[in-house]
Steps between C-alpha positions, in 0.01 A plus 500: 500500500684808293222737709623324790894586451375845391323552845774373732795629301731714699563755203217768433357426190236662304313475142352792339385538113671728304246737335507684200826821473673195711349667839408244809200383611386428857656234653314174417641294735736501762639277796552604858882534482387822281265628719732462830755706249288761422322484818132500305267233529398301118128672480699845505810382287259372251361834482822645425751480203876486496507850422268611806794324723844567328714826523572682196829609650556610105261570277423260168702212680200285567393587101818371435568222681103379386671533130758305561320217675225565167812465268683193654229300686676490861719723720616630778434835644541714837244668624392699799178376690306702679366337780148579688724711795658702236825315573735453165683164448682426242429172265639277231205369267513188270223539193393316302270560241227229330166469353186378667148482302691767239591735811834628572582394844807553725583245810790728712680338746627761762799519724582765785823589410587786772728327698723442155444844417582625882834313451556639108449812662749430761741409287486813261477712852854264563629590163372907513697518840840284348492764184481813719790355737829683394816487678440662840512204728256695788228586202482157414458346828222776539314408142532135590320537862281697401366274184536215789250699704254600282503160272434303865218773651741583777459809692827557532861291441804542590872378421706452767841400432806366734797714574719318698357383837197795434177531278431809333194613251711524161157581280099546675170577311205661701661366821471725824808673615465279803534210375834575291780325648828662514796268667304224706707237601423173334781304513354219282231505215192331665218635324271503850746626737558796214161562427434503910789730544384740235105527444245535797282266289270175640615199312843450396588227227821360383411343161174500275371169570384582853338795381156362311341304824627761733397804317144350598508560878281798594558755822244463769309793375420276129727762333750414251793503685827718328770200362838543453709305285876467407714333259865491439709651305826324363794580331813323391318227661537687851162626688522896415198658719079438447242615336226628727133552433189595746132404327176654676364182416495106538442456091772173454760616220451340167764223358578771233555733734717269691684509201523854469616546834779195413600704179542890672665295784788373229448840354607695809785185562642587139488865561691445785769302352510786178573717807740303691682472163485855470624512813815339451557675129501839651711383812757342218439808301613714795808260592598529121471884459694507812792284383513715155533820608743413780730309253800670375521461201285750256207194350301521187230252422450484161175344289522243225416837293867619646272797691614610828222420720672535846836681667572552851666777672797466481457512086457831551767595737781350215348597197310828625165376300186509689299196508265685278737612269587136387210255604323424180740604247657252275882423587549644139403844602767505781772439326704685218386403151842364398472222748186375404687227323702367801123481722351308222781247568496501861129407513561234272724367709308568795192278364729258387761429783281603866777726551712733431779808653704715313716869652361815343526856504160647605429914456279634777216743448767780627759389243737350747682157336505202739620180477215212569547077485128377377370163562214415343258218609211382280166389593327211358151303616468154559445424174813670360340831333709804553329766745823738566780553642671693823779719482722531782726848462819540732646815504922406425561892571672461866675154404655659177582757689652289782659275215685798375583616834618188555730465134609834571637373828676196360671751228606699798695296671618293214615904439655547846672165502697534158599906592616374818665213364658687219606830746701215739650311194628847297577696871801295512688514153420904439652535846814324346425700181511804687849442722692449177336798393664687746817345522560572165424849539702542747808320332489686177621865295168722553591622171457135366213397218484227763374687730165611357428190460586375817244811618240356233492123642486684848160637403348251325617272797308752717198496276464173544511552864180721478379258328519196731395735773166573303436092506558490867255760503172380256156491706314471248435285115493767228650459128550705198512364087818408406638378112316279322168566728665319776424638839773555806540645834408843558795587773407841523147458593520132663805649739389740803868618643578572800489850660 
């Protein structure tokens, strides 16, 4: 019965003595699932030894794995057969290792293991082509079509990609120029009707599981007849373009490499989303460099380190620093020593409060002293750690300026309206003043004491004349010190007379 199972037993198996410095014998026995393997009939196997059939792909290994077995009393071990066409295949063999009539034997059970190893080998192909992808969106799509193409067998592949209502070839490997397509209309993602539009190719297909039974069909001339095959591409859940491959043959794919052709697919559909984000960063990137050099105000963006790490142009054109001249510098090194102090404070507050906006006197690189209002803006992450802050600087110059303009106007005609008030109310008694004046002149002894004075209270009277003619007269606000550090008008200099 166990000869039986041994016989009919789908696995190769085969039992061999170990001789002496642990080195096989010829085969002793063997069943036919080991001779289809190897492709040698028993009468030659059994003339043969595991050594006449295997691969030393590196030498000692068989030395070693015969140790081990020696050392242990089972294992398992891959090996490459030989087989009678010279063709290599890969294995996975199960020993074990007993004693018959005080002989070392070894019963191997032997599996074909190169479709596992043609998918391992995928997959490290898969993972050598992920590690060399860097950030270039049209190098990737090219290492991914190409792995696609040579994992598969194709002759050639293609990715063709919707823009708009047209198709275009966004990455090719070994493809001829003719078959590139450059702004087809599609109008729709239907595999067929794409692959139709695009390749000059025999059969078209729009999924995988209508490729096996049809990939069977032969031209009238017996010939393997060229298959093409597609399969979409997605992204953001949305059909993107196809993956496009031509095979000189009618070989069915493999379910691994179905499943190779699933992952580059979802490759090529995340790529496109990475670029699609991309997309949109540099398009918001644009929009935002746009808005901050066409703001106003002169803006700092400061790190949590309180480095300058941006300022637009208009920075420049109030404070006369290049953008070079302050990005990356500490706000410590801009300002004066002795107000260190006060911007330890500020950035306190800053990290404490959001927010903050104060008036200051800023120096510009050519000396010059302008008045600036700052408000200050912090910037947090979700989670509430600091990350900076952005300064907004106005320049106060022109509105001080208008300001003073402006209080110097006020004092003006608060000026003009008490001269003129005062010249109306005093006109009328120093006219009075001055008729007595001369009516008393004229009514007394010349040689009278009385009369000097008369002629003294005459010119004072007209002093005071001059005087009220001058306030009629001011154009402009000037004063002079007076006692006590007091300040009044200037008449001389505020009053422009008449010609």
């Amino acid at each position: 019965m166990y000869q039986t199972f041994f016989k009919i037993s789908r696995y190769a198996k085969f039992v061999f003595e170990l001789l002496p410095g642990n080195m096989p014998s010829p085969f002793i026995e063997v069943n036919k699932a080991a001779c289809d393997l190897v492709g040698y009939s028993r009468e030659e196997l059994c003339q043969r030894s595991f050594s006449d059939i295997t691969f030393e792909h590196e030498p000692g290994v068989f030395a070693m794995q015969t140790a081990d077995l020696v050392k242990n009393g089972d294992g398992i071990f891959e090996r490459i057969l030989i087989k009678k066409n010279n063709e290599k295949t890969p294995v996975e063999a199960h020993c074990h290792l007993f004693t018959e009539q005080g002989k070392r034997m070894v019963y191997s059970i032997v599996n074909d293991i190169s479709v596992r190893k043609r998918y391992e080998k995928n997959l490290i192909d898969l993972n050598n082509a992920f590690v060399s992808m860097g950030h270039d969106y049209h190098d990737n799509l090219a290492i991914l079509i190409e792995m696609c193409a040579r994992v598969l067998g194709a002759s050639y592949a293609l990715y063709n990609k919707l823009q708009g209502e047209n198709m275009v070839t966004e990455a090719q490997w070994n493809a001829p120029v003719a078959q590139l397509v450059n702004k087809i209309p599609c109008g729709h993602v239907c595999v067929d009707i794409i692959m139709k539009a695009t390749m000059d190719t025999t059969y078209v297909f729009d999924n995988l599981e209508e490729l096996c039974p049809l990939m069977e069909r032969k031209s009238s001339a017996d010939k393997p007849t060229a298959v093409s095959i597609g399969y979409p591409v997605f992204s953001f859940d949305r059909p993107t373009g196809i993956i496009c491959m031509v095979f000189n043959n009618c070989a069915a794919l493999t379910e691994d490499q179905k499943q190779v052709l699933s992952i580059i697919s979802r490759a090529i559909g995340v790529e496109e989303e990475c670029h699609q984000f991309e997309e949109i960063a540099r398009e918001r990137e644009t929009i935002y460099r746009m808005l901050f050099e066409a703001a106003p105000d002169a803006i700092e963006i400061i790190d949590a380190e309180d480095r300058v790490i941006d300022v637009n142009s208009m920075h420049e054109d109030l404070t006369g620093y290049s953008w070079k001249d302050v990005v990356g510098k500490g706000l410590r090194e801009l300002i004066p020593v002795q107000f260190h102090d006060r911007l330890y404070q500020i950035m306190d507050t800053i990290r404490r409060n959001g927010f903050y906006e104060f008036e200051t006197i800023m120096v510009r690189k050519d000396g010059v002293r302008i008045t600036v209002w700052r408000k200050v803006k912090a910037l947090f992450t979700p989670e509430g750690q600091y990350r900076g802050c952005v300064i907004f600087n106005r320049d106060l110059t022109q509105r001080k300026l208008a300001e003073a303009q402006e209080l110097h106007a006020e004092r003006m005609a608060g000026v003009l309206e008490m001269a003129g008030a005062a010249c109306h109310e005093l006109n009328q008694p120093l006219q009075a003043i001055l008729g007595y004046t001369d009516l008393l002149l004229k009514n007394v002894k010349a040689d009278l004491k009385s009369v000097k004075w008369a002629q003294r209270i005459q010119e004072q009277v007209m002093r005071f004349a001059e005087i009220t003619t001058k306030l009629n007269h001011v154009t402009k606000y000037e004063v002079k010190e007076y006692l006590e550090g007091t300040k009044i008008i200037n008449l001389e200099k505020a009053a422009q007379q008449q010609e």
